[in-house]
N, C-alpha and C positions, 0 to 999 in steps of 0.2 A: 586610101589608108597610107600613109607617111611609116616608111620603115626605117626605127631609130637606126642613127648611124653608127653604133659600135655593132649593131649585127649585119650589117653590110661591108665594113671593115673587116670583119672577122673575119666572113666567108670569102673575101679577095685574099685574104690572106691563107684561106685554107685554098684556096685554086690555083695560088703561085706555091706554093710548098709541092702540092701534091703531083704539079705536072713539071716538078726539076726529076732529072734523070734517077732514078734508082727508089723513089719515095713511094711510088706507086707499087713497087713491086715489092717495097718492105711493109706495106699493110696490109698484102696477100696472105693468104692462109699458108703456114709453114709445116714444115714436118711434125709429124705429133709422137715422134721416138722421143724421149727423155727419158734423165735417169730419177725415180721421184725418190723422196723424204721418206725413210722407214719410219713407220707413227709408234710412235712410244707412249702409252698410258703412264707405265709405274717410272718414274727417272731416278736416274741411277747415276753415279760420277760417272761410270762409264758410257754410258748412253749420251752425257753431254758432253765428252770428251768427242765421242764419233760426232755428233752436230758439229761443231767445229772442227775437224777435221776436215767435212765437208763445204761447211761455210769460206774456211780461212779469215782472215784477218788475228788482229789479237782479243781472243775472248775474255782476258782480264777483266775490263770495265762492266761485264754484266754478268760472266761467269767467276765471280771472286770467289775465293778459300772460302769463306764463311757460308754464301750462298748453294756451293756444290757441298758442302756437308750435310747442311738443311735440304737435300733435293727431295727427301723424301715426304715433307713436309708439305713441300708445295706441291706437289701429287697429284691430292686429291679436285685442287682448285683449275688444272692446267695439263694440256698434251703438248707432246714435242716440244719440252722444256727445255732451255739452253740458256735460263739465269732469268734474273730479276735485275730493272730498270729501277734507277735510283730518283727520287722526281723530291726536290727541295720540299720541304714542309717547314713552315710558319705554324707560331701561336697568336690566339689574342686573347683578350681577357685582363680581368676575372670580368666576366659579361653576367651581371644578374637576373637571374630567372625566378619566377613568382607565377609557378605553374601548378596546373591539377597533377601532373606529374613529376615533373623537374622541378625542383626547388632547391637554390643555393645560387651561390659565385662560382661560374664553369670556366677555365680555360680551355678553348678550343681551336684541336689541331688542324690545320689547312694546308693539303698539297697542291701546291700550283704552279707554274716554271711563269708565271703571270707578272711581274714587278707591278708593283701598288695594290694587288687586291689583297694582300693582306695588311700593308695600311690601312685601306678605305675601310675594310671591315671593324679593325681594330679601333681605329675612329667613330664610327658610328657606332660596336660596343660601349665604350667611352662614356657617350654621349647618353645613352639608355640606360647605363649602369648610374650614372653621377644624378638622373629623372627619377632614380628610385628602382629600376628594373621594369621586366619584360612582360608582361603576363601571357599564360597562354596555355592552350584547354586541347587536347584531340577532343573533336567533336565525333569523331565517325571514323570507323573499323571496317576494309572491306577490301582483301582482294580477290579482283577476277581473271576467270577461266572465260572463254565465249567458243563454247563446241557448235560446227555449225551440223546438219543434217540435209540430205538431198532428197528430193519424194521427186515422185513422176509428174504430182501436180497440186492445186493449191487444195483441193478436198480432201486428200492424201495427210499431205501437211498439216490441217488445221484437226485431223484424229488421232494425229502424233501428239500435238501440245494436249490435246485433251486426257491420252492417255498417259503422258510427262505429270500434268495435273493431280491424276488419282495413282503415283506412284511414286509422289514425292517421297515420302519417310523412307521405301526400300533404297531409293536413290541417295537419299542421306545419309543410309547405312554403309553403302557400297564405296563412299567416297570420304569418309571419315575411319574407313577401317584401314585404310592408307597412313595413317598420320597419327601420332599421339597429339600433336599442339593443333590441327588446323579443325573446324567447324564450319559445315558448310551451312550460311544463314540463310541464303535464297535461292531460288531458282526461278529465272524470269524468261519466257519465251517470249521473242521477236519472230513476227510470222514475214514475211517478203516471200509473198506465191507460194511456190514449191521449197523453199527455203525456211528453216526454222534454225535460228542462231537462238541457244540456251546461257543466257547472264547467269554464272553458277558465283554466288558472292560466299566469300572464305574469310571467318576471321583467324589469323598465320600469329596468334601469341605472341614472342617476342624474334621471328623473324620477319624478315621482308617477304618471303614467302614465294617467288615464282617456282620454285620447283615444287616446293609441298602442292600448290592447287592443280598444277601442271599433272600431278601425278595423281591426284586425288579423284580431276575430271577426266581422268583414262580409265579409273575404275569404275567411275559413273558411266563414262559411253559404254563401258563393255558389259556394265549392267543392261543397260537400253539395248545393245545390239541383241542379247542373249533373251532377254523376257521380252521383248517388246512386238504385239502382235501386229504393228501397222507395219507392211514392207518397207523400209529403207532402202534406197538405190545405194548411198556412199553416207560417209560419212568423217567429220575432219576434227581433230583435238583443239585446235583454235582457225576460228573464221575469219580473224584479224579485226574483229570488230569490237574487242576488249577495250580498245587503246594502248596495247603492251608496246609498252619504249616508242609509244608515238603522240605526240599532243593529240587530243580529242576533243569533242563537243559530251562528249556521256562521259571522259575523266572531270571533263570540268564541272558538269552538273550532277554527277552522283558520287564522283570519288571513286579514286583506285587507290588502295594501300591506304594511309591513315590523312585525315583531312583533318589539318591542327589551323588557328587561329590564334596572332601575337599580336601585342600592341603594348603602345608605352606611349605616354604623356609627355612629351619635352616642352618644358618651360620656356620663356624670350629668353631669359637669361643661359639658361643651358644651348639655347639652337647660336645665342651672339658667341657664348665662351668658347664652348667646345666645336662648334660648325663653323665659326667666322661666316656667317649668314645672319640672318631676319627670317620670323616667321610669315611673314607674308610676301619675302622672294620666291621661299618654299614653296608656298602654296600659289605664288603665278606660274611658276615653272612648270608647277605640278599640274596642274589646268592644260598649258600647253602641251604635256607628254602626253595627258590621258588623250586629247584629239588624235593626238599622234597615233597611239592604240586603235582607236577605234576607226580611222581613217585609212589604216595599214590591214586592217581584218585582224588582230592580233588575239589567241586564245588566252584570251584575260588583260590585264593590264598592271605592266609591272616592269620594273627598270632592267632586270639583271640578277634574276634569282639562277639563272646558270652557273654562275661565275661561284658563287658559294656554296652553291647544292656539288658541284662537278668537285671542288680543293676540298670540302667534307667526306667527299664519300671513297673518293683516291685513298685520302688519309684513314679511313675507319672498315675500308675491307667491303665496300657496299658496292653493289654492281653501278658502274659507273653511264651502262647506257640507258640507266631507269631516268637521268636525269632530262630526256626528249620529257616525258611524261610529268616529271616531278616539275619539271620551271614552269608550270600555268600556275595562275591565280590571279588575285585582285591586292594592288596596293592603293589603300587610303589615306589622304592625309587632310585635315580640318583643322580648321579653328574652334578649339574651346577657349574662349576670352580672349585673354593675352595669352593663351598657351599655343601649342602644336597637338594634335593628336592625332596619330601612325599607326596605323595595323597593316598586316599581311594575313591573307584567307590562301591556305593553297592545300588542295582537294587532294591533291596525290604524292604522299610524301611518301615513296617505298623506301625504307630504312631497316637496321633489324639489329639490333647487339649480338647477334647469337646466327650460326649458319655461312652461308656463303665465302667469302674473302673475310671474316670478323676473325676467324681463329688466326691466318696469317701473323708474324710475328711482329710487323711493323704497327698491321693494322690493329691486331690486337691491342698492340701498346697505346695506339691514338686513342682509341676507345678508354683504356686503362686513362688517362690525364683526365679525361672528364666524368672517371668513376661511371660510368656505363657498360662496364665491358660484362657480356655473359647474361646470363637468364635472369627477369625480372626487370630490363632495362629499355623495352624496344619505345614503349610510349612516351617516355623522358627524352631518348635520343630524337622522337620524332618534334618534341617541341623545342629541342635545343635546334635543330634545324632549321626550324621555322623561323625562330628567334634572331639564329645566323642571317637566314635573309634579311633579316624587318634593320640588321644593323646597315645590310649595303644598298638597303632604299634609303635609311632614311642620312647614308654617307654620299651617296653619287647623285642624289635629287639637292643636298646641300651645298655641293661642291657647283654640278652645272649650274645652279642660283645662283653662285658668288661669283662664279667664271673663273673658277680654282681647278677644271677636272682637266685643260687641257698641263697646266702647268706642271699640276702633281703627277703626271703620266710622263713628263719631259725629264722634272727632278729626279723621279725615282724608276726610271723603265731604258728613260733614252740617256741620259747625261748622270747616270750614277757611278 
């Protein structure tokens, strides 16, 4: 076996550091007296005045006047609060949408400290707005809880699902009495031995939903603990077998949170005018990426739906680490005639007009520009999302065709 050379480099380099004088003895275990952070739930000017007293430096830049009067605002979202981080936001638009839910010309807000992706997106809107617009459909409602349960063995186990099975509806009762908007749809047992992880599927109305299921399937175990006649040894609120904030093989084939589908036709003329491309550079490139996918292991195949799920959800209040989860899917791109045809499929979009960081006053407001903000909006924001990605497949698969992505990264990142 041939051991690449930067991990043999590495380790000389860790062998000469650690045996110069005093190195060794600074990765030693040290005293463990400190003085820790008083934890503050409710903040208060004065509770951020003491963090910075503590801190030092000049708290100006993130404890401004405006911020420390709103402390109590941000409260509810946040502990040991000592201000709010400013992170540029970009618009693009008007991006057309010709959806089962979203339908209109959206501007949309994008935070990102990124130079060029809110060009590239903005460009690739452009380009699907002037095609006529987006289309695009939630297909499927679903988020998951996976409680897992321990038994002494696998005959144990397999009288637990059975009696999970003839006590559905009580369990449906116990975990919807948590919640005005959440519905528990299914309850799916995975047996492994002595082990039985429960897929508890929730449709979350118009939130994104992890704390509603989260709390909903604690009321379920503690139904099960309490009626449930098979002994249980333990038992655990999530088995980590959900996929929560993690790419999966079950987010990608059954969906977590809302599973939307977008596409739009770009004509030769629309991919020459507005891409400075041809559609059959497109679709050589694209041939080459998807090997790339599937010769990488990659969970789905798709250019760069991070980069506009992550500047979407900064700007509109959405937990920002659902985006591990939300960047799988599948980008397609074909010939119809002389045309192009682009869709994005992507199973886990956790999104929510309403809940989490949405009330925030920034976030609120990004939400407020593309008329989404508040109840009645979550399935509309989840296809304007979609729609966001399908604008920066089908702007950075045009761009590396032309051999325009390293330049525009120079113009606008490095030499701007």
């Amino acid at each position: 076996m041939i051991i690449p050379f930067h991990i043999t480099e590495m380790m000389r380099r860790l062998r000469d550091r650690y045996t110069k004088i005093g190195l060794a003895q600074q990765m030693e275990r040290r005293d463990t007296k400190f003085r820790t952070l008083r934890p503050v739930r409710n903040a208060t000017p004065r509770s951020i005045a003491a963090y910075w007293t503590r801190l030092g430096g000049d708290p100006t830049p993130i404890a401004d006047p405006e911020t420390i009067r709103q402390a109590a605002t941000y409260s509810p979202n946040i502990e040991n609060f000592i201000g709010t981080v400013k992170v540029p936001v970009g618009v693009i638009g008007p991006l057309r949408i010709n959806g089962l839910n979203a339908s209109g010309d959206y501007h949309v807000p994008l935070a990102t400290t990124e130079a060029a992706l809110v060009a590239s997106y903005g460009r690739g809107a452009y380009a699907a707005s002037k095609a006529g617009g987006i289309s695009t459909a939630v297909l499927y409602e679903g988020v998951i809880r996976t409680p897992a349960f321990v038994f002494d063995k696998l005959i144990t186990a397999g009288l637990f699902v059975e009696w999970v099975v003839e006590n559905v509806e009580r369990l449906k009762s116990a975990a919807e009495a948590t919640t005005r908007h959440g519905t528990l749809v299914s309850i799916e047992p995975i047996l492994d031995n002595n082990v039985v992880f429960l897929i508890c599927r929730y449709r979350t109305g118009d939130a994104s939903g992890q704390n509603m299921v989260t709390i909903a399937t604690h009321a379920l175990c503690e139904e099960i603990a309490a009626q449930c006649d098979v002994l249980i040894d333990r038992w655990y609120i999530e088995g980590n077998f959900s996929g929560d904030k993690k790419a999966s093989a079950l987010g990608l084939l059954t969906g977590r949170g809302r599973k939307v589908s977008a596409s739009v036709t770009l004509s030769g003329d629309v991919v020459a005018k507005c891409l400075g491309t041809t559609v059959d550079a497109m679709l050589d490139y694209g041939r080459v990426a998807n090997l790339g996918s599937l010769l990488s292991g990659q969970m789905g195949a798709q250019a760069h739906y991070a980069n506009g799920l992550a500047a979407l959800y900064i700007a509109t209040g959405q937990d920002a680490a659902c985006v591990a989860e939300s960047a799988v899917g599948f980008t397609r791109m074909e010939r119809r005639g002389e045309d192009l045809f682009c869709s994005v499929t992507m199973p886990n979009i956790l999104v929510g007009s309403v809940g989490g960081g949405t009330g925030l006053p920034s976030q609120s407001a990004g939400l407020g520009i593309m008329g989404l903000q508040g109840t009645g909006h979550g399935p509309a924001l989840a296809e304007v999302t979609a729609a966001l990605c399908l604008c920066g497949e089908i702007s950075i698969v045009a761009a590396i065709a032309a051999g325009d992505f390293t330049n525009a990264h120079e113009k606008l990142a490095r030499h701007r």
